[in-house]
PALOVEX-571016 format. One line per 5 residues: number of its first residue (from 1); their letters; for each residue x negated, z negated, y negated of C-alpha. Coordinates in pm, 1 decimal, padded with zeros to 6 digits. Each point is the difference from the previous one (the first is absolute). Layout:
BEGIN
NUM	a	X/Z/Y; ... .
This chain:
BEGIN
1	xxxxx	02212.5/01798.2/-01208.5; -00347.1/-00154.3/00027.4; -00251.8/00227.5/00002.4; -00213.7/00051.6/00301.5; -00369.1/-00005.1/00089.5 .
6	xxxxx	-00072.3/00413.9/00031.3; 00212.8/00014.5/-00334.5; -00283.6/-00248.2/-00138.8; -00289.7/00181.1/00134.2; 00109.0/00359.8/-00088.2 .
11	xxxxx	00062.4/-00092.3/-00344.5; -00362.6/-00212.3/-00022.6; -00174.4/00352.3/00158.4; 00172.5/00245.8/-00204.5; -00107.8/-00136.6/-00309.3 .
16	xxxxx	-00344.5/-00096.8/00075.1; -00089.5/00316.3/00231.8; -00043.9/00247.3/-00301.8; -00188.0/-00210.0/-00218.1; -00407.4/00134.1/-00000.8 .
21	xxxxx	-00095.0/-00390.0/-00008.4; 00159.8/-00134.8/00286.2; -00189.5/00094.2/00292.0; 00206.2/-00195.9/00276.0; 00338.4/-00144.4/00127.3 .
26	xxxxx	00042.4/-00198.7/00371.5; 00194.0/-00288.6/00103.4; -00150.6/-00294.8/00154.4; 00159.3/-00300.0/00179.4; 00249.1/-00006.7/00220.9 .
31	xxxxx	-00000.4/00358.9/-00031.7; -00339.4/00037.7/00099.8; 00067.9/-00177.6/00350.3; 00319.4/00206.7/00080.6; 00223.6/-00238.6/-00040.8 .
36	xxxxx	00151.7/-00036.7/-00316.7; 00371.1/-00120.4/00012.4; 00276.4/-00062.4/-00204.4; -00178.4/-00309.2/-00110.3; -00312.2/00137.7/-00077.2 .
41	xxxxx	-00149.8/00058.6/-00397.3; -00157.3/00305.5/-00132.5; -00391.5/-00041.6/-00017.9; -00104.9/00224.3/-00208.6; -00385.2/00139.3/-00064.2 .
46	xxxxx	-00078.5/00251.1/-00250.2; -00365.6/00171.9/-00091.5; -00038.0/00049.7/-00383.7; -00297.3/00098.1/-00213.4; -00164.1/-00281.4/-00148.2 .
51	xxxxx	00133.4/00063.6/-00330.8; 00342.2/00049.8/00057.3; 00166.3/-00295.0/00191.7; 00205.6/-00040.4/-00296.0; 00134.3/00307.6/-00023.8 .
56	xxxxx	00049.7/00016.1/00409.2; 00224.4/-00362.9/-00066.2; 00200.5/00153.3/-00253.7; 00101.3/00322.2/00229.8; 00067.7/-00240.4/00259.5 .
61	xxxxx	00224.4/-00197.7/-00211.0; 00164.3/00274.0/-00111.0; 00074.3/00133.2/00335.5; 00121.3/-00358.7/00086.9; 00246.6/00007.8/-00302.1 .
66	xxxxx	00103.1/00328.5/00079.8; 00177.1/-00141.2/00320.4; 00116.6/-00346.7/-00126.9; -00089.8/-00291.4/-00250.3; -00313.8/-00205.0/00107.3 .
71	xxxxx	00150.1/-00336.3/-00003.4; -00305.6/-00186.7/00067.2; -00369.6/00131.9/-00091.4; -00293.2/-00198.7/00144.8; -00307.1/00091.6/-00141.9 .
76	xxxxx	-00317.0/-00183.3/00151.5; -00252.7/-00168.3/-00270.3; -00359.6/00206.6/-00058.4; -00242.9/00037.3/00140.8; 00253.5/-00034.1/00380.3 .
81	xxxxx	-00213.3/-00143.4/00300.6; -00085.4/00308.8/00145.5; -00062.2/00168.3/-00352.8; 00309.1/00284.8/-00066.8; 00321.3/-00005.9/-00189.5 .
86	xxxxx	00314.5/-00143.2/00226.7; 00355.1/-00033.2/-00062.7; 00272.8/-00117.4/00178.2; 00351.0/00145.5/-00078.7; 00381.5/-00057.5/00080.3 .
91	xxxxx	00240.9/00251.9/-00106.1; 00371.0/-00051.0/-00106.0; 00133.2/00249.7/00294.4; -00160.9/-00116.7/00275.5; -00022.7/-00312.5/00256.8 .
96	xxxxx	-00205.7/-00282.1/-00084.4; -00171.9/00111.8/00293.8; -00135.4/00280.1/-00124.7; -00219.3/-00093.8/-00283.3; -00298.2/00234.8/-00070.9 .
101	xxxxx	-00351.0/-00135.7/00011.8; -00193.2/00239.2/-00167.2; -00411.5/00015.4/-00039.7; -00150.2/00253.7/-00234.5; -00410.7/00058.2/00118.8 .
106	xxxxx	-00247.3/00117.8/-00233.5; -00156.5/00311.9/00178.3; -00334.4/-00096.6/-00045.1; 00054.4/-00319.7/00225.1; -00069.9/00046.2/00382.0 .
111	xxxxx	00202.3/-00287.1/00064.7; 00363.7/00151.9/00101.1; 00129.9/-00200.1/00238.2; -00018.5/00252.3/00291.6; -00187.6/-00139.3/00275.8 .
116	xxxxx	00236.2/00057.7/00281.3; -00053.9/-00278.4/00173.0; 00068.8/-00269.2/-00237.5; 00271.9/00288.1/-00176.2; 00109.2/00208.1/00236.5 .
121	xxxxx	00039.9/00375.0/-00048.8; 00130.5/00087.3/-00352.4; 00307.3/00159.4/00010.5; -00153.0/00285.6/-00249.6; 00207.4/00216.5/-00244.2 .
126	xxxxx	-00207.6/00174.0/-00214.0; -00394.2/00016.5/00014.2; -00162.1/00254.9/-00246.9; -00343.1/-00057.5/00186.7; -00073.6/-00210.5/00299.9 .
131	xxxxx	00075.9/-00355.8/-00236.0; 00154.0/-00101.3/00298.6; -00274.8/-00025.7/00240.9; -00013.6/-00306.6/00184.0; -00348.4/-00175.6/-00005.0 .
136	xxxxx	-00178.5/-00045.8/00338.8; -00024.0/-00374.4/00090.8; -00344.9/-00141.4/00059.8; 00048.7/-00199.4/00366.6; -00341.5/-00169.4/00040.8 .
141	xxxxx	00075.4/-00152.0/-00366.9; 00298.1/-00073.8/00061.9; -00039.4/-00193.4/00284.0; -00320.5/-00180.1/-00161.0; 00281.0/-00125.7/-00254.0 .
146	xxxxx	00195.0/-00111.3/00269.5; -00220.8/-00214.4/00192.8; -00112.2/-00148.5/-00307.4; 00351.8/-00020.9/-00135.5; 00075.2/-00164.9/00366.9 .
151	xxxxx	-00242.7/-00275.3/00000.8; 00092.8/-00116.5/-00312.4; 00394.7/-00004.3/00074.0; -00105.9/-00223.4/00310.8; -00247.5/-00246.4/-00216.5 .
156	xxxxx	00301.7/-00049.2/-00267.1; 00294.9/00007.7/00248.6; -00223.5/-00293.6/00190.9; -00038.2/-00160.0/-00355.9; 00323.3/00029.7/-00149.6 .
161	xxxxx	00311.0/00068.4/00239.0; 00113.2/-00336.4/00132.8; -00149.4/-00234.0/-00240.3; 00145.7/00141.2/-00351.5; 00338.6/00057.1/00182.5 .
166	xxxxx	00025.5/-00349.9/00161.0; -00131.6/-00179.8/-00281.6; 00315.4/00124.9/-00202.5; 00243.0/-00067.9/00291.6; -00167.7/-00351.8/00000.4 .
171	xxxxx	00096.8/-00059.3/-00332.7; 00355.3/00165.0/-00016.8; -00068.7/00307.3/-00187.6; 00133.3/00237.9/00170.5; 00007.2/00301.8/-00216.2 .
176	xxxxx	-00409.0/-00059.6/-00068.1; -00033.0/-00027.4/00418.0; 00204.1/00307.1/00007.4; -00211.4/00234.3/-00247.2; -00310.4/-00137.5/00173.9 .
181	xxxxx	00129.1/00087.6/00333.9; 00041.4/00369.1/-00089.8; -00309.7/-00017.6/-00212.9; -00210.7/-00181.0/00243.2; 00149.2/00047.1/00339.8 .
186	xxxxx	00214.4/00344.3/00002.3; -00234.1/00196.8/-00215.8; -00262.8/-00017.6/00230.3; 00169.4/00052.4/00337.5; 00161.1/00328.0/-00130.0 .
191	xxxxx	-00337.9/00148.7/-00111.1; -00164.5/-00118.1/00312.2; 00299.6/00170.4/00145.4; -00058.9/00363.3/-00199.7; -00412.8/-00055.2/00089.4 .
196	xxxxx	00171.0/00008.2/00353.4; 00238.8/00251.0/-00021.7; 00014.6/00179.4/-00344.7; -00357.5/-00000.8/-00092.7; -00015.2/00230.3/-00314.3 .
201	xxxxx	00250.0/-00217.4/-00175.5; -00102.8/-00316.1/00095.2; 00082.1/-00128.9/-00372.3; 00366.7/00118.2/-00032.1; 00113.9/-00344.0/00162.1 .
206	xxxxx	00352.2/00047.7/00073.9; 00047.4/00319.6/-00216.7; 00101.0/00269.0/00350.3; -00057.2/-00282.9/00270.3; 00339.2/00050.0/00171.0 .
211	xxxxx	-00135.3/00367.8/-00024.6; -00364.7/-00038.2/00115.3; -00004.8/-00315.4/00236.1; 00132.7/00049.8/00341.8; 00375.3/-00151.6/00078.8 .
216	xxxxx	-00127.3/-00251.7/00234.0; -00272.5/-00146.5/-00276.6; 00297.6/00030.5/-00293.2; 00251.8/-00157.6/00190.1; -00209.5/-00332.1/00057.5 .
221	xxxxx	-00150.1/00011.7/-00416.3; 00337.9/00096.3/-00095.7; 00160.5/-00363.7/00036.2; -00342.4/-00212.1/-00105.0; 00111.7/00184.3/-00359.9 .
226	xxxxx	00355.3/-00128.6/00005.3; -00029.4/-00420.0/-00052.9; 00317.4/-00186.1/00014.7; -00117.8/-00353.0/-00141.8; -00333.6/-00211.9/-00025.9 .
231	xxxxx	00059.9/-00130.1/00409.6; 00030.1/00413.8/00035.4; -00342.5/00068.4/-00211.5; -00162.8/-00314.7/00214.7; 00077.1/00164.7/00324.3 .
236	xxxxx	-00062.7/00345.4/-00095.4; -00335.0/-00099.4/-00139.9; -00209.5/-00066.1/00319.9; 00194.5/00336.7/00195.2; -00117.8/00187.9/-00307.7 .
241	xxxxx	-00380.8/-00144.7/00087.1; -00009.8/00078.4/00385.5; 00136.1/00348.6/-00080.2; -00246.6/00037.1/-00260.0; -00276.6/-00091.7/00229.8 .
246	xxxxx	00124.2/00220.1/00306.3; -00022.0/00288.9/-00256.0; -00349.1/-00034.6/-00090.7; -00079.2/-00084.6/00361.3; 00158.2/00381.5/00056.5 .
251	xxxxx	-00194.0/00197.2/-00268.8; -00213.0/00233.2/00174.1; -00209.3/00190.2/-00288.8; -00080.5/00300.1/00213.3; 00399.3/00031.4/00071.1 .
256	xxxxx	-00014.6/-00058.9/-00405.9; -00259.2/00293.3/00000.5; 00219.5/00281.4/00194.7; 00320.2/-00130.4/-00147.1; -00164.9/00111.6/-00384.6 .
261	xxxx	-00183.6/00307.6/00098.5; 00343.5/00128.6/00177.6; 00237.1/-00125.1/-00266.7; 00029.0/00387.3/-00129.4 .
């Protein structure tokens, strides 16, 4: 019988909860949102002192092994983009599904993945001492970054979107036309779209857009993603640009404004 998500998680805290240098346990993810499903991973996030994150990964992996072989271990390279140990991990006994992505912080580090509005609320098991406090996010700066961030998606979109698509159509490559039409063309319009309409995350691309974007604006983006053939791209193309620049036509920064400072 494969084992099952709260089997995972109790097994995780148990082992980590009495030990005087781990200062934290929550789940992130899918969990975080509320919506975690039968498809949904384990995202893991663990507080350690500095000088134990080894020891913290081995009673992990214990715990792991406790329940079922690890069949595949995933171990990011150091130093990891945002700077902490991570692991990803599929056990013997469970669905593919259900792999465990696992991030061990250094407690000295303020950066723990906990704003809520790019996070959502952790989903919080054991917290010896407010480690789980979410960080208050700075509106005015924010938005500064996104009008800058905005002009400069319009400048490249203007530069880039029809010409390094077409060119490759032109010639007959259609697998270069196609990575420069997400690159160039779909890229943009979705984080025009967030500035719109998810502003906090305006970088997550289509990471939660089915989620975040209203059904009316995902059920017209949804089929720009899904090309059949070049004559498909070639059409799809110049759709993709008037719905790109009815989008930035709609972005309203004092809408932006309320929409951040009443994401909590």
């Amino acid at each position: 019988m494969a084992l099952t998500r709260e089997t995972i998680l109790n097994a995780v805290d148990n082992a980590l909860q009495p030990l005087a240098y781990v200062h934290a346990l929550w789940q992130g993810g899918a969990a975080a949102f509320n919506r975690a499903d039968e498809w949904s991973d384990i995202d893991l996030m663990i507080i350690a002192d500095d000088d134990h994150i080894a020891d913290t990964v081995t009673a992990l992996e214990t715990a792991l092994r406790s329940l079922s072989p690890i069949d595949i271990r995933n171990e990011l390279p150091a130093p990891t983009w945002h700077g902490h140990w991570q692991a990803f991990y599929r056990l013997r006994d469970t669905s593919p599904f259900l792999f465990i992505d696992c991030v061990v912080l250094k407690r000295s580090s303020p950066n723990r993945f906990l704003e809520i509005e790019l996070h959502g609320h952790a989903m919080v098991h054991f917290d010896k001492g407010d480690f789980t406090q979410p960080p208050p996010l700075s509106v005015e700066n924010h938005l500064e970054l996104l009008k800058k961030r905005f002009e400069a998606i319009k400048t490249k979109f203007d530069l880039f979107h029809y010409v390094m698509t077409q060119k490759e159509l032109n010639r007959g490559n259609g697998m270069d036309a196609l990575a420069y039409y997400h690159a160039f063309t779909l890229r943009p319009l979705v984080e025009v779209l967030r500035i719109q309409h998810d502003p906090a995350r305006h970088d997550f691309y289509i990471r939660y857009a089915n989620y975040d974007l209203p059904p009316e604006v995902v059920a017209r983006l949804e089929p720009l993603f899904f090309v059949a053939d070049a004559a498909d791209l070639a059409a799809k193309l110049p759709q993709a640009g008037a719905f790109f620049a009815e989008a930035c036509a709609q972005v309203d920064f004092d809408a932006v404004r309320r929409k951040l400072a009443g994401d909590r």
